[in-house]
C-alpha positions as CSV (number, residue, x, y, z in Angstrom):
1,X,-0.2,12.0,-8.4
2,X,2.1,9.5,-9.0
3,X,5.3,9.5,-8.9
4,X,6.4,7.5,-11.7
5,X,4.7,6.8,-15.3
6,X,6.4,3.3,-15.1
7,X,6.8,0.3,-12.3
8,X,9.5,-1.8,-13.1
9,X,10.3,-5.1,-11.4
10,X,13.4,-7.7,-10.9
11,X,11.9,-11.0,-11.4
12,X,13.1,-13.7,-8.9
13,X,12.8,-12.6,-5.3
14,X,10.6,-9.5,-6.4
15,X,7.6,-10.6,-8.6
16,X,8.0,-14.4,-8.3
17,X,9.3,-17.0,-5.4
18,X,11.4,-18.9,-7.8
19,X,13.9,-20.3,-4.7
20,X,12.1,-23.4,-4.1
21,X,12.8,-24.2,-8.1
22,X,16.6,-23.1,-8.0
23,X,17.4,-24.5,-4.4
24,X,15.9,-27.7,-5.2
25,X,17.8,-28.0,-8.5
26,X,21.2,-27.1,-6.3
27,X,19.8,-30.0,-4.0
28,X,19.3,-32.4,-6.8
29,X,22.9,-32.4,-8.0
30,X,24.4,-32.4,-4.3
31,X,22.3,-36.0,-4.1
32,X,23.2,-37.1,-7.7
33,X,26.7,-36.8,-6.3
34,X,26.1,-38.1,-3.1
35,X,26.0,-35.1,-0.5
36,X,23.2,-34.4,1.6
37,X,20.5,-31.6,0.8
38,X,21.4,-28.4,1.8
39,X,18.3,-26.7,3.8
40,X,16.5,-24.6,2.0
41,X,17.3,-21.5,4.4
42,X,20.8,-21.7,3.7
43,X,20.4,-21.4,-0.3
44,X,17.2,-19.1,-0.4
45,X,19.4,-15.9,0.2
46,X,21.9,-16.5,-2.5
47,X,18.6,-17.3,-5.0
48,X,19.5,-13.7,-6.5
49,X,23.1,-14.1,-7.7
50,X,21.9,-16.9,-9.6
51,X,23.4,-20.6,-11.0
52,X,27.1,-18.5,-9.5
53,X,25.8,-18.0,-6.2
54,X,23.9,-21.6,-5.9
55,X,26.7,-23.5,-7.4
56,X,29.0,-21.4,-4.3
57,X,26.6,-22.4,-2.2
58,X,25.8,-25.8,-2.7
59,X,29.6,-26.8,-3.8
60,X,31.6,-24.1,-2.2
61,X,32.9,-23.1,-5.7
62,X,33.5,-20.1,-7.2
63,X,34.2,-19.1,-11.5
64,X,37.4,-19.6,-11.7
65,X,37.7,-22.8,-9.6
66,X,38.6,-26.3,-10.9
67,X,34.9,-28.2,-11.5
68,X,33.2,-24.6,-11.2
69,X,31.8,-24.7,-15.0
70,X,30.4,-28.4,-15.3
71,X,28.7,-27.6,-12.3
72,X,27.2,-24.7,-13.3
73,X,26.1,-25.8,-16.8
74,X,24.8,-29.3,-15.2
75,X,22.7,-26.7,-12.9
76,X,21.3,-24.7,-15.8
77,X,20.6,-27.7,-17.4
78,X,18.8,-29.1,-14.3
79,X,16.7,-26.0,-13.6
80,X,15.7,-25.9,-17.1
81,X,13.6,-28.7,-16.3
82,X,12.1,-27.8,-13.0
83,X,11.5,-24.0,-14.1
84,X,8.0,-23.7,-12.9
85,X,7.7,-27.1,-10.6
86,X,7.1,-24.5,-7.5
87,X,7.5,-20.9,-8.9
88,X,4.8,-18.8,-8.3
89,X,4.1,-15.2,-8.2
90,X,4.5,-14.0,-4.4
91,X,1.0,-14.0,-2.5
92,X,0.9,-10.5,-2.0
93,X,2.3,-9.2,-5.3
94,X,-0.3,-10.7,-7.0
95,X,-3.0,-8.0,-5.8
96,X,-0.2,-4.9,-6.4
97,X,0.1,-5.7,-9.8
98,X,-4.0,-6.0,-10.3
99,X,-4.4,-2.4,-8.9
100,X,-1.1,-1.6,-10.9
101,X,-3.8,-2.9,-13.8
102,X,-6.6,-1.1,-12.6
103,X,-5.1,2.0,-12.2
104,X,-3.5,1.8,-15.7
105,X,0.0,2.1,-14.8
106,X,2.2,0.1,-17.3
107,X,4.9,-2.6,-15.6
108,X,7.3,-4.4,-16.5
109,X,10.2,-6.8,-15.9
110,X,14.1,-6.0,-15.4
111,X,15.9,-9.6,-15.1
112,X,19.3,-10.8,-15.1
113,X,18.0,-14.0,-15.7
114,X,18.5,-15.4,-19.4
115,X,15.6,-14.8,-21.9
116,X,15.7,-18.4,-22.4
117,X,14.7,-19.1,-18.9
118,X,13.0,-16.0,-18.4
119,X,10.7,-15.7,-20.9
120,X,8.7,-19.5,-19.9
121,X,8.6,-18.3,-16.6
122,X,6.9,-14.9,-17.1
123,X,4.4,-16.9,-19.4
124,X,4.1,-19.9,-17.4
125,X,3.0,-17.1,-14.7
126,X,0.5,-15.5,-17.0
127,X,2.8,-12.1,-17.1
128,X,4.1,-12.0,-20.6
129,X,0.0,-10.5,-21.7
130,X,0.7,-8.3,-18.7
131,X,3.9,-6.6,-18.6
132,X,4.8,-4.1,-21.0
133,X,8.1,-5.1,-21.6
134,X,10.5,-7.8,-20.3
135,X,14.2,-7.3,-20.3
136,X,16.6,-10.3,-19.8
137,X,20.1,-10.6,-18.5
138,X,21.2,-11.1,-22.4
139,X,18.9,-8.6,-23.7
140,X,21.9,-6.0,-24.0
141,X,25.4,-6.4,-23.6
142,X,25.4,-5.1,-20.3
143,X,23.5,-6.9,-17.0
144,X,22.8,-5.4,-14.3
145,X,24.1,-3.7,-12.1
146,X,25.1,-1.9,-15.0
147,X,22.1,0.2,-16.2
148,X,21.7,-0.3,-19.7
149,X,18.9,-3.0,-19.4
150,X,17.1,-0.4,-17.5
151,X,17.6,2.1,-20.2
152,X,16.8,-0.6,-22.7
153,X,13.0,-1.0,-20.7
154,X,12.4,3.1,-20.8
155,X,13.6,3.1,-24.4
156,X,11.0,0.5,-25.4
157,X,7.9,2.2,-23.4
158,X,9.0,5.5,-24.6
159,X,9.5,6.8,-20.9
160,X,12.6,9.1,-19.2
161,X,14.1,6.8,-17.0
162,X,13.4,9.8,-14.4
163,X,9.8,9.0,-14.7
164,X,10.6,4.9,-13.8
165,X,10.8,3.6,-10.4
166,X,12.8,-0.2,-10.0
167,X,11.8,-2.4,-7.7
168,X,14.2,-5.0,-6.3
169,X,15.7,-7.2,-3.7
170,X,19.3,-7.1,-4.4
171,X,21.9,-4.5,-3.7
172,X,22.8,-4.9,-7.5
173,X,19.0,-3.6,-8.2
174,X,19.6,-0.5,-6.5
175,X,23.1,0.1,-8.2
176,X,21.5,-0.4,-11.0
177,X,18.4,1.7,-10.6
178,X,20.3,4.5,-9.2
179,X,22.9,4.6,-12.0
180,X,20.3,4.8,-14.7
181,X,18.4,7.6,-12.9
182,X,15.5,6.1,-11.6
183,X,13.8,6.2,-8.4
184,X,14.5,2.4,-6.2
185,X,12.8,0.7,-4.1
186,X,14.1,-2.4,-2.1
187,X,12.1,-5.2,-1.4
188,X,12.1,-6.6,1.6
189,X,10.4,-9.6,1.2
190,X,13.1,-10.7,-1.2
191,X,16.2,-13.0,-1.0
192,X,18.7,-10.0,-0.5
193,X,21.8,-12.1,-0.5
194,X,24.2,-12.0,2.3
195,X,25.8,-8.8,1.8
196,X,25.0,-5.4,3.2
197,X,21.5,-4.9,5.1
198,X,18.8,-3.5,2.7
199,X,18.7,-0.6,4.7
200,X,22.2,0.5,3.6
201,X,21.6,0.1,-0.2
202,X,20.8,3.6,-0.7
203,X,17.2,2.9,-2.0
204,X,15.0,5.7,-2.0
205,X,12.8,3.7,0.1
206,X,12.6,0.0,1.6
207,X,9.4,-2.0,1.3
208,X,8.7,-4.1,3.4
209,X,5.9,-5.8,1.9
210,X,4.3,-5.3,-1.6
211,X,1.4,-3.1,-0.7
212,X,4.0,-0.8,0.1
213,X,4.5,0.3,-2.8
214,X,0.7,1.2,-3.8
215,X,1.7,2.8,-0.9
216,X,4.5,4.7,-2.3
217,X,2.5,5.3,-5.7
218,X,-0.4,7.3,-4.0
219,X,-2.2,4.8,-4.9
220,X,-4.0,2.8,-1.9
């Protein structure tokens, strides 16, 4: 049997390869300014803490720092534009979430990104028809790694959060997941930032690649 009655998923770094989209918008106002590209190694881990941690990288600024906020709002606006130029659904995810399908186990989508980018994304993809909910970083007051968006996702598919597992590649995921009294799993084929290892998250289990977690299910 499985364990939960509901998958669901952080977006960028877990169900979709967004980087190539985000680091190339970082890249695109370092050469409107006249720096050098970054390579994309060096901003594919901080993909996850989103136009914060790609402005730090890129520009070595932080909130709070002179220049920080037209930065950050010239990135948004630049990403906005490039939002599915490379963004794909990971290789290998792609046949989880058809047995996910098949075995008629309801997903769905826990973001911190903004609806307003989020939502074109998950349709550009062809997941909006698919997932059976999708909550954005301004879907409740609260982001994560506070749990209420999680909450919010179990509220709408009628669920106990007990009977949710939340799969993601950050450290916040796993805060998050824990907090709201769900199972976690970590993703190891994410971006997973540069802070602790994945294996010191306190996950109930890492994956190390998608089928994994069919794995985990009962379901291969």
């Amino acid at each position: 049997m499985a364990r939960a009655e509901v998958v669901l998923f952080d977006l960028d770094g877990t169900l979709v390869d967004s980087a190539p989209d985000l680091a190339g918008a970082a890249n695109d106002l370092r050469i409107a300014r006249g720096l050098a590209p970054l390579p994309y190694e060096r901003l594919r881990p901080m993909v996850g803490t989103g136009a914060r941690g790609m402005v730090g990288a890129a520009f070595g600024l932080a909130p709070g720092d002179e220049g920080f906020e037209p930065l950050r709002d010239a990135f948004l606006a630049r990403y906005a534009e490039r939002l599915l130029q490379a963004t794909c659904v990971f290789e290998h995810v792609e046949p989880v979430l058809a047995a996910l399908d098949g075995a008629g186990l309801r997903w769905g989508i826990v973001t911190n990104k903004a609806m307003r980018y989020a939502e074109p994304v998950v349709r550009g993809l062809a997941l909006q028809a698919r997932a059976a909910a999708l909550i954005a970083g301004d879907t409740t007051p609260h982001a994560k790694p506070h749990p209420e968006p999680l909450w919010e996702a179990a509220r709408r598919l009628g669920v106990a959060p007990e009977r949710c597992v939340y799969v993601g590649d950050d450290h916040r995921d796993i805060v998050a997941g824990r907090a709201a009294g769900m199972h976690t799993l970590a993703a190891g084929w994410g971006y997973l930032g540069c802070g602790e290892p994945i294996h010191a998250w306190g996950a109930d289990a890492v994956l190390e690649e998608p089928f994994a977690l069919l794995n985990w299910l009962d379901l291969a």
